[in-house]
N, C-alpha and C positions, 0 to 999 in steps of 0.2 A: 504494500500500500504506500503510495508515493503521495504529498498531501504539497499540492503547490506545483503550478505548472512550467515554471521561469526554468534557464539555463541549469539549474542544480535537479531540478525535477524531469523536465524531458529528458536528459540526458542518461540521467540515473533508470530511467524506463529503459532507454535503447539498451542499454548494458544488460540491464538484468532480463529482457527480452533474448538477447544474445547467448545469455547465459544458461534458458531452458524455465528461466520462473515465471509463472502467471503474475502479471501487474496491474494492478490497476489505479489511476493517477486522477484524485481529486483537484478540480482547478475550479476558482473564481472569477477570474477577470481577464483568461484570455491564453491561450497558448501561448508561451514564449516568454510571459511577467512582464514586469514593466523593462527588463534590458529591452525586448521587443518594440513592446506597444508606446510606452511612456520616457525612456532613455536613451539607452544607446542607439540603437536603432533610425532614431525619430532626430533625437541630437547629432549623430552622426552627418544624417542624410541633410540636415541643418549645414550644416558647417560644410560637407562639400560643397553648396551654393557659396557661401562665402569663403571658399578657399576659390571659387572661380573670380569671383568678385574680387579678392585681392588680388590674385594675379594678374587682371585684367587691367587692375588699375597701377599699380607698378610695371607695367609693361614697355612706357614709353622708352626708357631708356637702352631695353631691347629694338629699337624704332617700327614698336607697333603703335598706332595710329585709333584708337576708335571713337567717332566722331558721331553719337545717336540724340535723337531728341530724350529729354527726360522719363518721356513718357512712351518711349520705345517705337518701332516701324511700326506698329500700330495703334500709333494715336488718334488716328481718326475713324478706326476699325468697330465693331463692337465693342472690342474691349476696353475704348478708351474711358469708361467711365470709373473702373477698376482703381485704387486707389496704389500707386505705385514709389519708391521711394529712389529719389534721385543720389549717387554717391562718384564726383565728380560728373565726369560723360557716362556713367552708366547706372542703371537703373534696375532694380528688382521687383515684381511682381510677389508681395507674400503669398496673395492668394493660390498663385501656382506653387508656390514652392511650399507654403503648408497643405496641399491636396497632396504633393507629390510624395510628404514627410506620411501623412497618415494611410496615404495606399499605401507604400512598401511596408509600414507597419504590417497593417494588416493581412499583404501579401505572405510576407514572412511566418507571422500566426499561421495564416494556411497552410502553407509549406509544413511546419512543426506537425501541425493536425494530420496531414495527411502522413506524414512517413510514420506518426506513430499510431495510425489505422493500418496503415500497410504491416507495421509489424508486429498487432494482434497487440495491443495496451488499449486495454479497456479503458473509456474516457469517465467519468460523472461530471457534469455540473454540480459547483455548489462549495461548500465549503468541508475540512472535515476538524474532527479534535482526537485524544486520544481520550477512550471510554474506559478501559482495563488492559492488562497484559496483553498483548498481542491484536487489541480490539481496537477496528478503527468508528466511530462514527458519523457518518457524512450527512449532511442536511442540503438537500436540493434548492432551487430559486425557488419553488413554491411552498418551502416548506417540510417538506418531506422528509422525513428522516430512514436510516437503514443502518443497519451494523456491518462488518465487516473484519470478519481475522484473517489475521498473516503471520508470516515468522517474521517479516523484516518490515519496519515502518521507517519513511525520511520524510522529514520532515524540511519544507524547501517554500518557504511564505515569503520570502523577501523582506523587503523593506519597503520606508513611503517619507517623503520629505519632512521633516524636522520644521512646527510652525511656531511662529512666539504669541503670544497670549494677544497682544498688542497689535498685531501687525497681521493679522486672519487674513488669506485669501479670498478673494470675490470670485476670480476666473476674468476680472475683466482687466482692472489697472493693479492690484497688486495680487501678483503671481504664483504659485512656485514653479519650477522644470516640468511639471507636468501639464500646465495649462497653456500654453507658449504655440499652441501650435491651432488653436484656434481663434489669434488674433486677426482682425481683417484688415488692418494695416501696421508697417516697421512705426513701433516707439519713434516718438520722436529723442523723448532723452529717458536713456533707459539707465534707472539707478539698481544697482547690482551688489545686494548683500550678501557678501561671504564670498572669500578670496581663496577657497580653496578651490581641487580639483570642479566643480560642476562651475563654479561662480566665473570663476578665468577664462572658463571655455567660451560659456556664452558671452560673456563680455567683450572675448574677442571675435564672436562671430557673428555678435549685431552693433558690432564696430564696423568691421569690413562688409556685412549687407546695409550699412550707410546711416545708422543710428547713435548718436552723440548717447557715449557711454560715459557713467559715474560710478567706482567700483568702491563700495565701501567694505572696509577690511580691519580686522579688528585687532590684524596681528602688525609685526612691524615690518612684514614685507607681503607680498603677493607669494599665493603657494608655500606656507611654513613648512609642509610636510615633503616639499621634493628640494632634490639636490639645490644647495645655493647658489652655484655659479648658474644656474639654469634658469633658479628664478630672477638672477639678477640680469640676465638677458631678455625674459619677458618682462622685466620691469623697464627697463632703457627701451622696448619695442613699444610699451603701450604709451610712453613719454612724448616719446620721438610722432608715434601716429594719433596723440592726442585724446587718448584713454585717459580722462581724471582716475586719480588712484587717492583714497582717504585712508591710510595708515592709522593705527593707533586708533580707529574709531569704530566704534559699538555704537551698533542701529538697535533702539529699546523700541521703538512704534512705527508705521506705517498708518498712513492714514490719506482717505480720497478726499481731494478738492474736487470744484468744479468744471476744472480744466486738466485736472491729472492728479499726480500726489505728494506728498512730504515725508521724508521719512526723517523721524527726529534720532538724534546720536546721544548718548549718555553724555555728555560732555553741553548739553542745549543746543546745538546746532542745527539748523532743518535745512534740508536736502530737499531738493524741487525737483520733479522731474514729471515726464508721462506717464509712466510706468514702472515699477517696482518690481522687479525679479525677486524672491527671497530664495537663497542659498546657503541654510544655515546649517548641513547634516541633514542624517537621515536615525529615521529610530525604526525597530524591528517588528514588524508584524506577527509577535508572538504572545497576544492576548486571547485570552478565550480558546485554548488549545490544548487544556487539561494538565498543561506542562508540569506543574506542582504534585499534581493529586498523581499525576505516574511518578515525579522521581527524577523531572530530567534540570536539571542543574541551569538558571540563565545569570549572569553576572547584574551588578547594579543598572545597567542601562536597559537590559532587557534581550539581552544578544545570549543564544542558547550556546552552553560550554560543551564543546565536542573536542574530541583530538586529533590526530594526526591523519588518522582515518577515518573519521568525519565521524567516530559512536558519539553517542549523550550519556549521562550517568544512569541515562535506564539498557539494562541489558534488552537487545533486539530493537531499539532504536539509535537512529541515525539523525543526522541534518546538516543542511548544507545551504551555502549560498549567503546571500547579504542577514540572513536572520542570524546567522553564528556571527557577523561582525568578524571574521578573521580576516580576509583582505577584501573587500568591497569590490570584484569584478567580475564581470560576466563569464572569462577564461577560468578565474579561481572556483565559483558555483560550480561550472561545468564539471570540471576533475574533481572537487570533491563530491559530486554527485555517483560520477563513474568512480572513484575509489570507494565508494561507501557501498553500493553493490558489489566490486569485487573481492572486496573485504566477506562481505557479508553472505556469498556465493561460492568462496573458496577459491577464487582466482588468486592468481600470481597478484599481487599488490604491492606499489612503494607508497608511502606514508608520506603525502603535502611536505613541501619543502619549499619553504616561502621566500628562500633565498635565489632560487628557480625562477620564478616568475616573472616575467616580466611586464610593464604597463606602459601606458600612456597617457598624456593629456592632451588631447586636441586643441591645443592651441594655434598660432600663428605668431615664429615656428611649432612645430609642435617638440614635445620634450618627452625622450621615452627612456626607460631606466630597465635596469635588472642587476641583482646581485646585491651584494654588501652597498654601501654608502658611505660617501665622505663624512658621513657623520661616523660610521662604523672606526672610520680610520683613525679620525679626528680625536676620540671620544679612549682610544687603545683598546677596541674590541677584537683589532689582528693588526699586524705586524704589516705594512704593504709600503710599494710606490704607485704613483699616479701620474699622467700624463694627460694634458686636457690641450687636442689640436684645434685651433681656431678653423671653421670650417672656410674661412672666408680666405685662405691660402690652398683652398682645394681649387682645381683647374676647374669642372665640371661646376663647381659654385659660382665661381668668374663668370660663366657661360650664362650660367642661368640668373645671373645678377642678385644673388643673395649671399648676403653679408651676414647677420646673426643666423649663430649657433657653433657647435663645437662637436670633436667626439672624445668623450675621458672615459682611459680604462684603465683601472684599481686590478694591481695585480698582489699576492702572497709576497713578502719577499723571502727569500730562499731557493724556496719551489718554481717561483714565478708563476703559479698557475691563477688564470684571468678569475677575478674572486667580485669584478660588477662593472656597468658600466652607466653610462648617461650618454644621451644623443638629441642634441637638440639643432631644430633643422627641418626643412622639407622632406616627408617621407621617412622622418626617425621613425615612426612606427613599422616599418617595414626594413629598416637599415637595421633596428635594432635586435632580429630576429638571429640574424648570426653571431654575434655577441650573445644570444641568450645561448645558443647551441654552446659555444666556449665556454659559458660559466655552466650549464648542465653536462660536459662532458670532460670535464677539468682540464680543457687545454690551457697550453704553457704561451704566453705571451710570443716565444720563439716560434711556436708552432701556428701561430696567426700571422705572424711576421712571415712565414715563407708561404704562406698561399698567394694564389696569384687573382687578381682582383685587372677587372675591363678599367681602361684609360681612353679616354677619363669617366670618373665616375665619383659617385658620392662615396659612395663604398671602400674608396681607395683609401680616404682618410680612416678608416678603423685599421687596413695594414698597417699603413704609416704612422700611425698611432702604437701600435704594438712593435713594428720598429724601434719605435723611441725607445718605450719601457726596454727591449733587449740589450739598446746600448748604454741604458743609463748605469750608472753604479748603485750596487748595492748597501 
């Protein structure tokens, strides 16, 4: 019984599908959870519009040329009454581009639905909790209730935006990440609470779809939780392209005017703007779940305590994904959904290893990480050297006219073997995938240094990176 349909739950189906057990997988809100319908998915497909929109608009100095009415080649078409957002010479349509964000949503839920039709997972509507030892109970939309035993229960609810008492949600001027996508036109000055990973992103992607952005940040820089030379690159990027950033300042309310809203800072300051983003955390959907009355352990926030192979402290359950709070991503749900079936199935299994994993924040650049941390280093949790290449000395960067970013890779010293890295940059999420390979197969700094890498290329700067560390002294 799989109880939650997101990344930690379909996934943990297909496994234990594979494996020969009968499954069956209670969902609420949609195939896929909110990574699907209301996050990644949706924020993603956001932000590839404005990764064209940025490009487009830094392009002159490549001598591209684009010279459109505000309101696009058809301004005098049907569509010109469409409400559209001008950002220099070019222009975006929300309207399309939020239809576009909630079809692929929803295309994607299809997708999930159908392959785990195809491979015999029983679906229910509705919700379930735990009733007794091995007893699930599900309650359908109408009501309906039904019982249900298993040997194995996971538990896979997710999570849901984090609100403040003061500052509630309408759906219409003040927001969170989840309502964003049925606005009928770009904010005009969109104030953005909370500077971590969600708040940065969009900050930076209704910058570049042409929205005068306000980032209120309560720490002393943008992004406390990733690498600092990283953040202090997208700090000098939102400076330079005119991203207000408010450091040091704590939003206590939100509230509508007549013309948009204010959000006041602990400090008395009010903050104007169209629209109010709130980006404050996320808290765990693990109320009303019988969690207590079985035995399954959640820490003070409400994040249920699993280990390494995703059990809870009740024997024959499991759980997985942003409800345990171990690392908040779509990739990390997924494998602890599949390790919590293979575990629990009798497969060969390796136990999460969070120095493995690697992530990203979709920024502009975007900045992608894996492994140990300058803080690791900083802090003497291991013994290393480090090398951090200005990306902006790579050939293939020249070409493409970008200037911010870097690649630093954190090797053992002794061993030299590659122990993390950081990549920030066009495409770091995609650059940083062979870096991940080197810190999960403990290669040696020298043994990155001798592969051979296409010229020019973005990629060349991680050899040449591990270059460096080979010849530096120990």
């Amino acid at each position: 019984m799989i109880i939650g349909g997101g990344p930690g739950g379909y996934e943990a189906a297909l496994v234990a599908r594979q494996l020969g057990a009968e499954v069956t997988l209670i969902d609420r809100d949609g195939l896929g959870g909110s990574a699907v319908l209301t996050d990644c998915v949706p924020s993603k497909t956001l932000i590839a519009t404005a990764d064209v929109m940025a490009i487009a608009a830094r392009s002159r100095p490549l001598g591209v040329r684009i010279d459109i009415d505000a309101h696009g080649p058809d301004a005098h078409g049907p569509d010109a009454h469409r409400p559209m957002a001008a950002h220099g010479a070019l222009a975006v349509d929300l309207a399309v581009v939020n239809a576009r964000v909630r079809d692929l949503a929803r295309a994607q839920s299809s997708d999930i639905r159908d392959r785990l039709q195809r491979e015999g997972v029983r679906l229910l509507p509705g919700v379930g909790r735990l009733a007794g030892p091995g007893l699930v109970e599900a309650t359908g939309p109408g009501g309906e209730r039904s019982e249900h035993h298993a040997d194995t229960i996971l538990i896979a609810t997710g999570a849901r935006p984090r609100l403040l008492a003061d500052a509630m949600p309408d759906g219409d001027r003040i927001l969170t990440w989840e309502q964003l996508y049925d606005l009928p036109e770009l904010p005009q000055r969109l104030i953005v609470v909370g500077s971590g990973v969600t708040g940065a992103e969009f900050a930076s992607a209704y910058h570049a779809l042409g929205s005068e952005v306000v980032l209120v940040s309560s720490r002393d820089r943008v992004l406390p939780g990733e690498d600092p030379d990283a953040a202090r690159v997208l700090e000098d990027v939102f400076a330079r392209r005119g991203v207000q950033v408010l450091p040091r300042s704590r939003a206590v309310a939100a509230e509508r005017t007549a013309s948009g809203v204010i959000v006041r800072l602990q400090d008395g300051t009010v903050v104007e703007g169209s629209h109010v983003l709130m980006a404050v955390g996320s808290l765990p959907n693990t109320e009303q779940l019988g969690l207590a009355e079985a035995g399954v352990a959640v820490d003070d926030a409400g994040f249920i305590t699993v280990d390494r192979v995703s059990r809870t402290t009740c024997p024959g359950v499991y759980a997985a994904g942003d409800c345990t709070g171990v690392l908040m991503l779509a990739s990390v749900a997924a494998m602890q959904g599949r390790i919590a079936m293979w575990h629990a199935l009798g497969d060969a299994v390796a136990p999460l290893d969070r120095a493995q994993v690697s992530s990203t924040v979709f920024t502009d650049p975007e900045i992608a990480t894996v492994g140990l941390t300058q803080r690791d280093l900083d802090e003497g949790r291991f013994r290393g050297d480090v090398v951090l290449l200005p990306l902006a000395t790579n050939a293939r960067a020249k070409m493409q006219d970008q200037h911010d970013g870097f690649v630093k890779i954190l090797c053992r010293r002794g061993s030299r073997i590659i122990a993390g890295a950081v990549i920030v940059g066009a495409h770091a999420s995609e650059l940083i995938h062979a870096l991940t390979l080197a810190v999960d197969r403990k290669l040696t700094v020298d043994e990155l240094a001798l592969t051979y890498t296409v010229y020019p290329s973005l990629s060349g700067s991680i050899a040449e990176a591990a270059r460096r560390l080979h010849l530096s002294p120990e």
